[in-house]
C-alpha positions in Angstrom: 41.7 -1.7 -7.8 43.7 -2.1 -10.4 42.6 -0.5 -14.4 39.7 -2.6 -16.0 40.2 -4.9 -19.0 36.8 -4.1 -21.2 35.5 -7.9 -21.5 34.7 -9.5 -24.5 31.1 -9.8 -25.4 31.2 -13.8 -25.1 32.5 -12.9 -21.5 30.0 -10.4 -20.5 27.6 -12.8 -21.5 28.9 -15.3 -19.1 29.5 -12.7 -16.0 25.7 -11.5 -16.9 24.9 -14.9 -16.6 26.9 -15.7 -13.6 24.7 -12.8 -11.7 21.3 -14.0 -13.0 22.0 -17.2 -11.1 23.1 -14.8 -8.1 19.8 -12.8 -8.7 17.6 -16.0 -8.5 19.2 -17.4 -5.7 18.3 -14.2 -3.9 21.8 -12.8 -3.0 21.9 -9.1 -2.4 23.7 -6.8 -4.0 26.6 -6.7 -1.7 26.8 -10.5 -1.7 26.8 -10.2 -5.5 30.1 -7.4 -5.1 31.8 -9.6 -2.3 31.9 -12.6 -4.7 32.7 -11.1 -8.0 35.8 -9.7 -5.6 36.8 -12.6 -3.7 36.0 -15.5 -6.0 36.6 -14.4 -9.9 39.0 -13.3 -11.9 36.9 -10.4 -13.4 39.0 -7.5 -12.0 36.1 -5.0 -12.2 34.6 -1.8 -10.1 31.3 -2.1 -8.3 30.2 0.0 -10.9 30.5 -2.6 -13.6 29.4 -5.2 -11.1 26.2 -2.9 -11.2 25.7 -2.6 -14.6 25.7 -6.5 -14.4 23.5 -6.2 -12.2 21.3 -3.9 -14.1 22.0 -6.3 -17.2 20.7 -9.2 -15.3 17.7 -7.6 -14.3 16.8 -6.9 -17.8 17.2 -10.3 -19.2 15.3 -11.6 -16.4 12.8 -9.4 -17.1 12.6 -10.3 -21.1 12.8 -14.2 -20.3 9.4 -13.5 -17.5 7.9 -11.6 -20.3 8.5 -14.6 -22.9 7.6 -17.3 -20.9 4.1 -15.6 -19.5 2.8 -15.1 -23.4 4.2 -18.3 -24.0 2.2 -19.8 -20.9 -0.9 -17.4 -21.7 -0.9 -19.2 -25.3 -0.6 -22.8 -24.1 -3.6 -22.0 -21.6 -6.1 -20.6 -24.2 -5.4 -23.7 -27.0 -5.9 -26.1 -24.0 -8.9 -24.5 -23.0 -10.0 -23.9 -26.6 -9.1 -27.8 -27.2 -11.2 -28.7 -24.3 -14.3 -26.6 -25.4 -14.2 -28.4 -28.5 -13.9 -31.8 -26.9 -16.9 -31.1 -24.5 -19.3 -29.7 -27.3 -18.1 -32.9 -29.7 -19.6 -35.0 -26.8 -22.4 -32.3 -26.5 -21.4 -31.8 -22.6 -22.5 -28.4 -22.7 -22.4 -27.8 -18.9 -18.6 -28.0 -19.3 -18.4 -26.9 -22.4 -19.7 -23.7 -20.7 -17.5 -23.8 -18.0 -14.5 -23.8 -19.8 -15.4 -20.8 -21.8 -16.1 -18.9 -18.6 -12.2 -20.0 -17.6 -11.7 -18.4 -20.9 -13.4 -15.4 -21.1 -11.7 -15.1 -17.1 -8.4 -15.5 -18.3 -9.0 -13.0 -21.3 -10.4 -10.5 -19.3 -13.5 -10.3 -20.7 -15.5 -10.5 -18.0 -17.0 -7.3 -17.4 -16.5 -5.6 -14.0 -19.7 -6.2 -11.9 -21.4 -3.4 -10.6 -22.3 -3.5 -6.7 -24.4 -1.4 -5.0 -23.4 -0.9 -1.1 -26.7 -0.8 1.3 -27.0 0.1 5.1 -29.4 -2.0 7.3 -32.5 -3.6 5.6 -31.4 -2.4 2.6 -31.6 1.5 3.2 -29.2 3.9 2.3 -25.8 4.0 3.8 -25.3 6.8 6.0 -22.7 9.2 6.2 -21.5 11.5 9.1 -18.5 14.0 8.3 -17.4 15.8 11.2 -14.2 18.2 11.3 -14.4 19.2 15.1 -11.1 20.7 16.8 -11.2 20.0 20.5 -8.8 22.7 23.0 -8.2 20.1 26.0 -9.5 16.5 26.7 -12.4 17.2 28.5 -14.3 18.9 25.0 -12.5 16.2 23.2 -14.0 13.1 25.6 -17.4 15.4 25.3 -17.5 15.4 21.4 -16.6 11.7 21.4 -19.6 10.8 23.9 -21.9 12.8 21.6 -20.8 11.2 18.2 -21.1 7.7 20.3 -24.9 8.7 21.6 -25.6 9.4 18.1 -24.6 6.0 17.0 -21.9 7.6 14.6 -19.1 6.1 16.3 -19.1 2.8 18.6 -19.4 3.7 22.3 -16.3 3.0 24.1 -15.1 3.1 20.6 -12.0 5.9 22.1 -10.6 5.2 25.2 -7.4 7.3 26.7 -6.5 10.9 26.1 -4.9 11.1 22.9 -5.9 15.2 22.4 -2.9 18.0 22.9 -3.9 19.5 26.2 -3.2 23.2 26.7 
């Protein structure tokens, strides 16, 4: 390929741009190289078409981080608006469920705390077993114990999938 004229910034702009819209339509990186080859005038390596790419990705990035706060804000003065409008009104029911969409989308909702039970409410049990078997018949004669113990389903391990000697 022949030697690289450095770009001006008002074009690196516009070839950064020209692989955001590449990036969004979903083209992979090799699609991005095989264009900026066949179909420009850029004259450039597939290491500067990476560090487009790379560019690209930032600015993306940014313009996702700028329009999420900007969303976030429009969705807390709407919900702030319509709080106000319900109490005005004195609808208190949805006056307090729109401050529970709030508080949800402020995370301030405090993680609830669940406590796991085993049948009627009785402790779950717990069986740890490290058992090495030598051939398939201990292994099937471990399994049928654990199964008549009701730590494992019966049936619950069906073919031979122990080393044999």
């Amino acid at each position: 390929m022949p030697k690289e004229n450095k770009a001006t910034v008002a074009q690196f702009e516009a070839r950064v741009n020209k692989v955001i819209e590449m990036l969004i339509l979903g083209l992979p990186r090799a699609s991005a190289i095989q264009y900026v080859t066949n179909s420009t005038d850029w004259n450039v390596s597939d290491r500067q078409v990476d560090n487009y790419i790379a560019e690209a990705n930032k600015e993306v990035e940014k313009y996702s981080q700028t329009v999420r706060e900007r969303e976030l804000g429009k969705a807390i003065r709407r919900l702030e608006m319509l709080f106000q409008s319900c109490m005005k009104v004195q609808d208190y029911q949805r006056a307090l469920a729109v401050q529970k969409e709030l508080n949800e989308l402020l995370g301030l909702k405090a993680p609830v705390k669940q406590e796991l039970s085993g049948r009627g409410g009785s402790p779950i049990q717990s069986l740890n077993v490290n058992v090495e078997a030598n051939n398939a018949d201990q292994a099937a004669s471990i399994l049928d114990i654990l199964a008549r113990a009701g730590a494992i389903p019966t049936g619950a391990f069906t073919g031979d999938n122990s080393e044999t000697e």
